[in-house]
C-alpha positions as CSV (number, residue, x, y, z in Angstrom):
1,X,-17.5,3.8,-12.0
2,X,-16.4,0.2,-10.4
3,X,-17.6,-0.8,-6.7
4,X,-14.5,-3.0,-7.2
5,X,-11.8,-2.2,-5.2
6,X,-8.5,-2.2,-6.9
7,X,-5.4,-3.4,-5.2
8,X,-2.1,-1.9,-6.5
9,X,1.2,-3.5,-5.5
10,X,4.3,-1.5,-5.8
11,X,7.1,-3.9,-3.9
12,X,8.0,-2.9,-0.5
13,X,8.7,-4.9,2.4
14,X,5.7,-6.2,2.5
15,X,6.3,-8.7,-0.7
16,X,9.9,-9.3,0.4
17,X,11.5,-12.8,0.0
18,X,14.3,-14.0,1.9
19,X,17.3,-15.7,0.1
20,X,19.7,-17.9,2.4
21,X,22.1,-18.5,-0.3
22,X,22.5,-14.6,-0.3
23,X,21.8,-14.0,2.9
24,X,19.5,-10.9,1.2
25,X,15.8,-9.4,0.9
26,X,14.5,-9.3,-2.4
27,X,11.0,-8.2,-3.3
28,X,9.6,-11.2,-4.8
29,X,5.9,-11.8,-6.1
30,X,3.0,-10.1,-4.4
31,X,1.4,-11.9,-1.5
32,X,-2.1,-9.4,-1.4
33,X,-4.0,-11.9,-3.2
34,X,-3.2,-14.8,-0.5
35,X,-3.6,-12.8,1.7
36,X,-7.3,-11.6,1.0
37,X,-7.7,-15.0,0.1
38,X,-6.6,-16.6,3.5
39,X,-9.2,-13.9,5.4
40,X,-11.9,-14.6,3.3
41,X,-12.7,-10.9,1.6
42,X,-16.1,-10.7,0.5
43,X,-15.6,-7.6,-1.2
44,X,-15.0,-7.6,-5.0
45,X,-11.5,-7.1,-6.0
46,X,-8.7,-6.5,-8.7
47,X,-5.1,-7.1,-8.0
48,X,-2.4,-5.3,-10.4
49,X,1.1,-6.2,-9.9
50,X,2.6,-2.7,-10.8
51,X,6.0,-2.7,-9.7
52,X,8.2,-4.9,-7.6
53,X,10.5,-2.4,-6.0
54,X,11.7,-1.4,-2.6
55,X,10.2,2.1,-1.7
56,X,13.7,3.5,-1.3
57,X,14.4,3.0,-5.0
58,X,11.2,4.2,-6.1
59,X,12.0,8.0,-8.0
60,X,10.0,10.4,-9.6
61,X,9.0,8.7,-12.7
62,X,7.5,5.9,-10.4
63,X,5.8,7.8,-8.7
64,X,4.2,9.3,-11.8
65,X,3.3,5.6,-12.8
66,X,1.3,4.7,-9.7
67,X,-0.3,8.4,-9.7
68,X,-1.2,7.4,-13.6
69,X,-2.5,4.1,-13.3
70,X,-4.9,4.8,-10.5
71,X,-6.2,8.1,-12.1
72,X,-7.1,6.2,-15.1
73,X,-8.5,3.0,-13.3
74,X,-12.5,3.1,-13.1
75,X,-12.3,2.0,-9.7
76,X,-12.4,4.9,-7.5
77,X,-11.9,2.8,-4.0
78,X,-7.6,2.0,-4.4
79,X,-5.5,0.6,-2.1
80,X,-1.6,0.3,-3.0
81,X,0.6,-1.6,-0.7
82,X,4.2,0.4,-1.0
83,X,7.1,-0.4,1.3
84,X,7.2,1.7,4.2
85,X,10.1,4.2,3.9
86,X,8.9,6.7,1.2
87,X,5.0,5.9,1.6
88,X,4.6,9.8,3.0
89,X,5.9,10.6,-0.3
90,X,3.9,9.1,-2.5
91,X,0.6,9.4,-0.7
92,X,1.7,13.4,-1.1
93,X,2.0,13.1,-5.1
94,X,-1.2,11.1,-5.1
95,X,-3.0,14.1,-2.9
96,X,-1.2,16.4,-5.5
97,X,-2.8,14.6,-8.4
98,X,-5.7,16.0,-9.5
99,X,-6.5,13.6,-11.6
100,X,-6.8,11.2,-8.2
101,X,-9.8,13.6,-7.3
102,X,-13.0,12.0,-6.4
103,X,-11.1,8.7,-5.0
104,X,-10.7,7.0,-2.1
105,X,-6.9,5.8,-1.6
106,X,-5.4,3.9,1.3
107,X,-1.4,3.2,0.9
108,X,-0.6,0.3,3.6
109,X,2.3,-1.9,3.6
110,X,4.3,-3.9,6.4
111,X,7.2,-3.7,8.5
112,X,7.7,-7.5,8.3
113,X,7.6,-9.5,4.8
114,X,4.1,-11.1,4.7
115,X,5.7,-14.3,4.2
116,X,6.9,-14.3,7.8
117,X,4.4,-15.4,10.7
118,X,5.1,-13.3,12.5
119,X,4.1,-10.3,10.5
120,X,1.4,-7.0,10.4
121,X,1.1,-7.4,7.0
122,X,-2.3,-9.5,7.1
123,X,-3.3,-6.9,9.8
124,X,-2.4,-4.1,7.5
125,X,-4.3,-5.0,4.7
126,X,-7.3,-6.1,6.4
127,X,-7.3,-2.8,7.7
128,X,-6.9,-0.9,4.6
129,X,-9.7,-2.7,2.8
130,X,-12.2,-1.3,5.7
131,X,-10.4,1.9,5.5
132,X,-11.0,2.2,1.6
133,X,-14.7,1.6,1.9
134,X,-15.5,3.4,5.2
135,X,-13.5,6.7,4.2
136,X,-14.6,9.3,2.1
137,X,-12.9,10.8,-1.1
138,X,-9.4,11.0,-0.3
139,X,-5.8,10.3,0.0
140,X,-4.6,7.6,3.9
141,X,-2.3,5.7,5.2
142,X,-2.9,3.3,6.7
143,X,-0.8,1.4,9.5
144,X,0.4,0.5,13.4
145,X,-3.8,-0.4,13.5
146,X,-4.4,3.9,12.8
147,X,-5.9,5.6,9.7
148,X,-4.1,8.4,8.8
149,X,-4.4,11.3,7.2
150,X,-1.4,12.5,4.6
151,X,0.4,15.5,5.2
152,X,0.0,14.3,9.4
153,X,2.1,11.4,9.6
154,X,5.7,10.3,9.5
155,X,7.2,7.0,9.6
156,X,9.5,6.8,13.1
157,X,12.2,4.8,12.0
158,X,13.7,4.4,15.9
159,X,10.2,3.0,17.1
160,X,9.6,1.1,13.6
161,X,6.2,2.9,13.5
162,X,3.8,5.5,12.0
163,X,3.1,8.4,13.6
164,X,0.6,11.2,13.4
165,X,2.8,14.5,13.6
């Protein structure tokens, strides 16, 4: 077992680069590590860049990827930043997992592309990097400055927030 935390990106809004020529959102390469860089995280860390895909096109078999990778890591604190729209879903197949047992795993990601000032992504993560080493074994989401549990939250699409339910 690793007291490294490892950091899995999945895409989401939170990596997403704005093209003028397109007038478009793509999700571009993963701003977690300047992120932990630019606050200064003490804690030891790993960073793998697993996929690079909005959440809404994320299926099954992606899913089953993340699920994979972090059951087979030797890290046992995760957090995976995943764009915001079907993070219930996949927190749910991580709970599922059994193979996930014994873990701690906090899914954050932003509502704002971190590469925007005026973003929670920085907020976000910072959070979910306490979350992941003050929380026991388990599966959280974490956003909207709350820790929640899955299976009791929802993403309110009208109020662009998380919500316990």
């Amino acid at each position: 077992m690793s007291d490294q935390i490892l950091v899995v990106t999945t895409g989401g809004t939170i990596d997403k680069v704005y093209f003028d020529a397109r007038s478009d959102f793509e999700v571009g390469a993963s701003m977690v590590g300047e992120l932990l860089k630019e606050a200064h995280v003490d804690a030891s860390f790993r960073i793998v860049e697993l996929l690079r895909k909005d959440s809404l096109d994320l299926d099954d078999a992606d899913r089953g990827l993340i699920a994979g990778y972090v059951a087979a890591a030797d890290e046992v604190a995760v957090v995976i930043t995943h764009g915001t729209d079907t993070m219930t879903q996949t927190a749910e197949i991580l709970q599922a997992d059994r193979r996930c047992n014994g873990k701690t795993i906090v899914l954050t990601g932003a509502l704002a592309p971190a590469r925007f000032a005026q973003s929670d992504a920085t907020f976000n993560v910072g959070m979910a990097f306490a979350a992941v080493q003050s929380r026991g074994p388990g599966v959280y989401i974490v956003m909207n400055g709350r820790i929640f549990e899955v299976g009791r939250v929802r993403k309110d699409r009208e109020n662009n927030r998380f919500v316990q339910c």
